[in-house]
C-alpha positions as CSV (number, residue, x, y, z in Angstrom):
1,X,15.4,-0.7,-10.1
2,X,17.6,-0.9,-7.1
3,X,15.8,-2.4,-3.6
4,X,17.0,-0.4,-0.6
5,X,16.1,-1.2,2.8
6,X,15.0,1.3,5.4
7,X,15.4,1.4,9.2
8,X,13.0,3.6,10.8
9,X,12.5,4.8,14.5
10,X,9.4,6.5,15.7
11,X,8.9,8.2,19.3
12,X,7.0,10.0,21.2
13,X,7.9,13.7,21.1
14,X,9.6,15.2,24.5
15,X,6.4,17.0,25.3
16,X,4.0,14.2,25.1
17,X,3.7,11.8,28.3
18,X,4.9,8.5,27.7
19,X,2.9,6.2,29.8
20,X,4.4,3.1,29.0
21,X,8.0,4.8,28.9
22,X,7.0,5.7,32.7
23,X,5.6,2.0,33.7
24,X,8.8,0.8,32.4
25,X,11.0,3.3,34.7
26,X,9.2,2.9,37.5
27,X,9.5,-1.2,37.6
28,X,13.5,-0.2,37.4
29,X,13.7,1.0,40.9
30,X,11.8,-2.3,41.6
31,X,14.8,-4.4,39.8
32,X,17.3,-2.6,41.7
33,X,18.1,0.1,38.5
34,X,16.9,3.3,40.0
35,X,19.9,4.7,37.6
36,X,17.7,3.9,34.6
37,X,15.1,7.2,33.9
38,X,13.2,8.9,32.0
39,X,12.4,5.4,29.7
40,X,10.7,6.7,26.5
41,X,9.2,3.5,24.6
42,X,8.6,3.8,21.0
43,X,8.5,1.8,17.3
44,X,11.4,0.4,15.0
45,X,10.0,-0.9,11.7
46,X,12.4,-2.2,9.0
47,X,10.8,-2.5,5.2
48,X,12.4,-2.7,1.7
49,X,11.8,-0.5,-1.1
50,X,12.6,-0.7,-4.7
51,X,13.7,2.6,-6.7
52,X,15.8,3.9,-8.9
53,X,18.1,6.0,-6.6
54,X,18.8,6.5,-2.9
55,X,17.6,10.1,-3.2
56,X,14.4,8.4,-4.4
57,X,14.1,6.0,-1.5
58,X,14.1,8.6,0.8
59,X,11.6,10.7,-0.4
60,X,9.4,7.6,-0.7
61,X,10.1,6.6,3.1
62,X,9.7,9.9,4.3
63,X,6.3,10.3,2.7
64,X,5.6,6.8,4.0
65,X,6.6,8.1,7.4
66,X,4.5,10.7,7.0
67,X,1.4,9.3,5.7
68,X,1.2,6.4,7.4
69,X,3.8,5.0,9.9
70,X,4.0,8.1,12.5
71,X,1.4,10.2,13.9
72,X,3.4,14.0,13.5
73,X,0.5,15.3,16.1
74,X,2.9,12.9,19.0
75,X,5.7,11.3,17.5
76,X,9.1,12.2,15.5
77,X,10.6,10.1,13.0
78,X,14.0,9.7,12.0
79,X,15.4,6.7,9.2
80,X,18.5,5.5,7.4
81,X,18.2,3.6,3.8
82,X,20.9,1.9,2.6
83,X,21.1,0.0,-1.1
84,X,20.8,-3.9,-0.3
85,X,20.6,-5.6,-3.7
């Protein structure tokens, strides 16, 4: 078995509101950064997995992404995995 370590980023899809995203861009303007928009605030999880190939790894992330770690109803997940030991 080879461990493998995944970096995953979940976010809200473009059609779903974003009301942190939109707190976050509207206390720009109040720091002076009225250049900064359209914030969108979502997760980044990092975890390890053990398998016996990368192609395996993936499948079992993506699952785990899909199971468990995203909510496909709002959010969109995309993830590297790279071999670490």
């Amino acid at each position: 078995m080879t461990k493998f370590q995944a970096e995953i980023d979940v976010m809200p899809k473009k059609e779903i509101l974003d009301p942190q995203g939109k707190a976050v861009t509207g206390s720009m303007k109040n720091l002076g950064l009225a250049e900064i928009q359209n914030v969108r605030i979502g997760k980044h999880i990092t975890l390890e997995v053990e398998a016996e190939s990368a192609e395996t790894a993936h499948a079992k992330v993506d699952q785990a992404c899909k199971n468990l770690l995203a909510n496909l109803i709002m959010e969109s997940y995309t993830f590297t995995v790279k071999q670490i030991a």
